[in-house]
N, C-alpha and C positions, 0 to 999 in steps of 0.2 A: 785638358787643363786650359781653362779661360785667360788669356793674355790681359793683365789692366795697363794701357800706358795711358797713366797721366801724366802729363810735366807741362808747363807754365815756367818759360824761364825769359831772360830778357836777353831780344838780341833786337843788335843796331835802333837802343830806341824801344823796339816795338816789342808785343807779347807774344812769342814762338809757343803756338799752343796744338796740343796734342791732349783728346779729354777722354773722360770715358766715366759710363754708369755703369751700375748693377743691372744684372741680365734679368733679376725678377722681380726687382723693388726700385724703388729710387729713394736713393739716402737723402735725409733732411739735411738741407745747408750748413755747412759749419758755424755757421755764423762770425767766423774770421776769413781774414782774406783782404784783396785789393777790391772787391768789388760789394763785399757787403757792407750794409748798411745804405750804401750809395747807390746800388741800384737794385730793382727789386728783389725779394728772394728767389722767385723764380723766372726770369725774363723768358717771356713767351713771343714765339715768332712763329705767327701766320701765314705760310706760303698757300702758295696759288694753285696745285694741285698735286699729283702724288708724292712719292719719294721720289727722286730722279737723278741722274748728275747734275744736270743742272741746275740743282736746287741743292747740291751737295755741301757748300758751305757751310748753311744750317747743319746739319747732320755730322759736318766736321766737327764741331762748337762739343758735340755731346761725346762724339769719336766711337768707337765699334762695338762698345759690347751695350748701349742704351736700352732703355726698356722700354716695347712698343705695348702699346694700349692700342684695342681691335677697337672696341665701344669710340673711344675717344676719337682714333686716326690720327695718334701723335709716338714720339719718339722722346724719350727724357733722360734726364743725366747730370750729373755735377760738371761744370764747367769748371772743369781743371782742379786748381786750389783756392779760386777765387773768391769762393765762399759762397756761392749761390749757384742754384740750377738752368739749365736751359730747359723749356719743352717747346719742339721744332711739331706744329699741329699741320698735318695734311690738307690740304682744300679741295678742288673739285666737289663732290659731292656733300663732304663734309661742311660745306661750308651753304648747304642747301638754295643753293642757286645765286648767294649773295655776293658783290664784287667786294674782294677784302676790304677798301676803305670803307665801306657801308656796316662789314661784321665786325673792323675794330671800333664802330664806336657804338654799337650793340653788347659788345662784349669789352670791358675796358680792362679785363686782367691782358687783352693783347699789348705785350710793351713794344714790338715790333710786325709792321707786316710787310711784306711782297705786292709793291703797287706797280704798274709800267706807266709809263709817262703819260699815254693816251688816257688810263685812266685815273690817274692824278688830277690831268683836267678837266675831267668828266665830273669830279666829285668834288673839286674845290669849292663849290657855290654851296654842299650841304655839310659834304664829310672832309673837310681840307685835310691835308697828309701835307707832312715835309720830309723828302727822302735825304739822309743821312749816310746810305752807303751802296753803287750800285756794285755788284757781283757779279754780273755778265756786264760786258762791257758792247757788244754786241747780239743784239735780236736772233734768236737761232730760228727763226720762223720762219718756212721757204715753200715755195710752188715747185711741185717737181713732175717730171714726165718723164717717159719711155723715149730715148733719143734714138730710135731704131722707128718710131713711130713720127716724132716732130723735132726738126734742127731750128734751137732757140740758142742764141748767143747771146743778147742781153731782153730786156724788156720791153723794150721796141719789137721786138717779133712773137709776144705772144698772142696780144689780139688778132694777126696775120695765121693763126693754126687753127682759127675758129674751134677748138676744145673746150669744150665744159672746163670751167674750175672751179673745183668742187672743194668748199669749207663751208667751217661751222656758221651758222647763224648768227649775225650778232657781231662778226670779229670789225673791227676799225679798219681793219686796215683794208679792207675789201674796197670799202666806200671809198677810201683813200685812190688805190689803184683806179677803178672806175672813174673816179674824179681826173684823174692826169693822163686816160689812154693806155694805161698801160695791162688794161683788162676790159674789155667790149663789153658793156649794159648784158647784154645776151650771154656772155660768158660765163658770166657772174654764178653760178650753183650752188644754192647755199643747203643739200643735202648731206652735207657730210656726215658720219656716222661713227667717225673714230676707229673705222677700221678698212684694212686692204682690200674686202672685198669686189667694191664696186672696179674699184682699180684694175683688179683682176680677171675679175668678168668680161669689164669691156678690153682686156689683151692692152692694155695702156692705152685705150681713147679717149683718155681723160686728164686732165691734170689733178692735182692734188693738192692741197697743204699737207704739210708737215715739219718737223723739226731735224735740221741738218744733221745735229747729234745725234739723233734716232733713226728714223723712218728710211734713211739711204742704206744705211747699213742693215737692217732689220728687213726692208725686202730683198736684198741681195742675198741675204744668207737665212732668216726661218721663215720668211713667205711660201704656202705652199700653192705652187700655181704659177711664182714667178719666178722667185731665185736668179735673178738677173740684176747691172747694175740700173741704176735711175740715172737725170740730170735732175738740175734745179738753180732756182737763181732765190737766194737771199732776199726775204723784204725788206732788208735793213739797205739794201742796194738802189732799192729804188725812192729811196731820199726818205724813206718813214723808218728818221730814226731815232725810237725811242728808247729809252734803256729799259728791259724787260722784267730785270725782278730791282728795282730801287726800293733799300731795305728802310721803310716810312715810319716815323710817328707819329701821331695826331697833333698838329700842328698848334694847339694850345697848351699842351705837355711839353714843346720842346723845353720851354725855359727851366722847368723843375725838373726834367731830363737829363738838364746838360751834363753835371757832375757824373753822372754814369755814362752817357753817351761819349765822354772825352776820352773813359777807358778803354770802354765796349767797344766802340769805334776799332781802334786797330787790330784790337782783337780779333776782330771780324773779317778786316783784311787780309790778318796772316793765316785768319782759316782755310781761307779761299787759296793763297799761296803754299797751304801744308797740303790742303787736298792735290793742287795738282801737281807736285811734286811726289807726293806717294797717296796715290785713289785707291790702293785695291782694299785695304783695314776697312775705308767707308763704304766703296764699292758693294764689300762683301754684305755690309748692314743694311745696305739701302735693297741689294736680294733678297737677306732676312725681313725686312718689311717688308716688299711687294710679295713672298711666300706665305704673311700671315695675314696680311689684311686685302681681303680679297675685292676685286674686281676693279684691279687698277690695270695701268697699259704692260704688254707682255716685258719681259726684262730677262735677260741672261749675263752670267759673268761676263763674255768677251763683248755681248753689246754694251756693258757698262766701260768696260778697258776702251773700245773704238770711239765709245761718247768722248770720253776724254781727249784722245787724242785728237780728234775731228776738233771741240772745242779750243784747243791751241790753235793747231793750224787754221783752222778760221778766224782765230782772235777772238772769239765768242768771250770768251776769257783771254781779255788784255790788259795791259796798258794803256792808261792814256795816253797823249802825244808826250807829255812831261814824264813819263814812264814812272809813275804813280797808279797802282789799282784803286779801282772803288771811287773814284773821285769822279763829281759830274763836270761835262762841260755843259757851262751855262749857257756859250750861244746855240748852243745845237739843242739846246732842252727850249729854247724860246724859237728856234726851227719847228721844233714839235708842235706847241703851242698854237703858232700861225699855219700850221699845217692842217691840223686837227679841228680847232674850232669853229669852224667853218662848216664842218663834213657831223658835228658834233651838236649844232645848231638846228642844222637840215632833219636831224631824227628826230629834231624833240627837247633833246636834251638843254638842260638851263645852263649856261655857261655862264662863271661869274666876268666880270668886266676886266680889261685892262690885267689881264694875268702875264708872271714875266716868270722868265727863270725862280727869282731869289721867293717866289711864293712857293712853290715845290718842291726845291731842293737846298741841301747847303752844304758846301765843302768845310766847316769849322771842325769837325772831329775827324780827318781824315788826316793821317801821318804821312806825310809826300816823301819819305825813307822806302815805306812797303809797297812793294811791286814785284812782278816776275822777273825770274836773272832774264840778261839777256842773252839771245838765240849764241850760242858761239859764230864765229867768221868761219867763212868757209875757206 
């Protein structure tokens, strides 16, 4: 017998929400509510590739029992009682090789998408975005190695291991690294394949990317070949610090937005606070996707439970200093900026002039009430 918790109720201020769809349809919007009429009927939010924890807030928005569409690569549901639907659309492939601010204004039923700051200002000059809420608070993106193979204690010692490091083609932040010493020209290996094998092969004479949430846990415990722990050092550490999934919308929209975005907004906040307070309801959905639409990254119940956990304890999911979620700091987003365009310039890429924080981002619908409790005193 299928559990439906939906409830939408008002606490301190903000929308305490818990939502849920139909497991084999998706019902048409009431057309009553706090959100209809004012924001679309179905606000669509384009993330940046599978279902994952990390991308779990969307997915909260719709809550456990959603209906996944294979064809599509999406997930859907009534948001709450609000009077309209969420559909939370998968990316990587889905999204056929496109960086999201290029597919939302290809596709403009996108009301929301998942941009990171690097490519925010990558695409100001064609596809400008204004990010409205970030969800990770910290970059879970990390270099990691066999500490039985190379003692690296900060970033200073890994051009000193001479190791291959091995990621995807294409990522910023490589150049980034390369640019400050903190990864040797020659290190650089842009073969990666999205999977442990080469790792394994070479018995850990390689470094890696991968994601803190993921990849440390997942070869310790179903890598076959390794089943040992890793190290790793955070690229959010070595000063590239962008915010990873800042939830955008096309930056000509904000102003007809805003009436929904004022509500949406905390909304969005307290999702991100209900999932980590209890992840396993979404945990459980975000299995049920990666089960039915095939050829996403591996996933098991306790590696979803340790994402979570890992994401606390790293802060990946924080507060900000003012112990507000979701909110940007604008000097560290104009850190990014002068970090980046520079390294953004060198590929090719057309950077627009004189770009600052308030072009990217805006803290105007974020509720500085909603944030994580804090840690208790020990």
């Amino acid at each position: 017998m299928k559990k439906h918790l939906c409830a939408l109720t008002a606490v301190a201020g903000a929308a305490l929400l818990t939502a849920c769809g139909g497991a084999t349809s998706v019902p048409e919007p009431t057309g009553e509510g706090p959100l209809a009429g004012i924001c679309p009927s179905t606000v669509v939010i384009q993330t940046d590739w599978y279902a994952t924890p990390e991308r779990a807030a969307a997915f909260q928005l719709v809550g456990p029992d959603g209906t996944v569409d294979v064809n599509k690569g999406s997930y859907t549901g009534p948001l709450g009682d609000t009077g309209v639907n969420v559909e939370v659309r998968l990316g990587g492939p889905f999204l056929g090789g496109q960086p999201v601010p290029a597919q939302m204004y290809q596709d403009t039923s996108i009301t929301l998408g998942f941009v990171p700051t690097d490519d925010a200002v990558r695409a100001q000059e064609e596809f400008p975005v204004t990010g409205v809420f970030a969800s990770l608070d910290v970059n879970p993106q990390i270099v990691m190695w066999d500490p039985a193979t190379y003692r690296v204690d900060s970033w200073k010692d890994v051009p000193g291991t001479n190791a291959p490091v091995v990621y995807s083609e294409g990522k910023i932040f490589m150049d980034y690294l390369v640019a400050n010493g903190y990864v040797s020209k020659d290190q650089a290996d842009a073969s990666f394949d999205g999977t442990p094998s080469r790792f394994v092969a070479e018995r850990g004479r390689v470094m890696q990317q991968g994601y803190v949430s993921n990849e440390p846990y997942r070869w310790a415990h179903d890598v076959e070949g390794w089943r040992k722990p890793t190290d790793y050092l955070l690229i959010h550490e070595s000063g590239y610090e962008i915010y990873p999934h800042a939830w955008s919308v096309r930056s000509g929209e904000l102003e007809s937005l805003r009436p929904c975005m004022t509500k949406l907004v905390p909304m969005l906040q307290q999702a991100q606070v209900d999932y980590i307070a209890d992840p396993g309801p979404v945990n459980a959905a975000l299995l049920r996707i990666a089960e039915t639409i095939p050829d996403g990254p591996p996933m098991t119940a306790a590696g979803n439970a340790d994402s979570v956990k890992v994401q606390v304890a790293e802060q990946i999911v924080g507060n900000g200093p003012d112990g507000t979620l979701g909110n940007f700091d604008t000097a560290r987003v104009d850190r990014v900026i002068e970090a980046v365009t520079p390294i953004l310039r060198s590929r090719g890429d057309r950077i627009a002039e004189d770009i600052s924080a308030s072009d990217l981002v805006t803290n105007e619908f974020i509720d500085p009430s909603i944030g994580l409790p804090a840690a208790p005193k020990p």
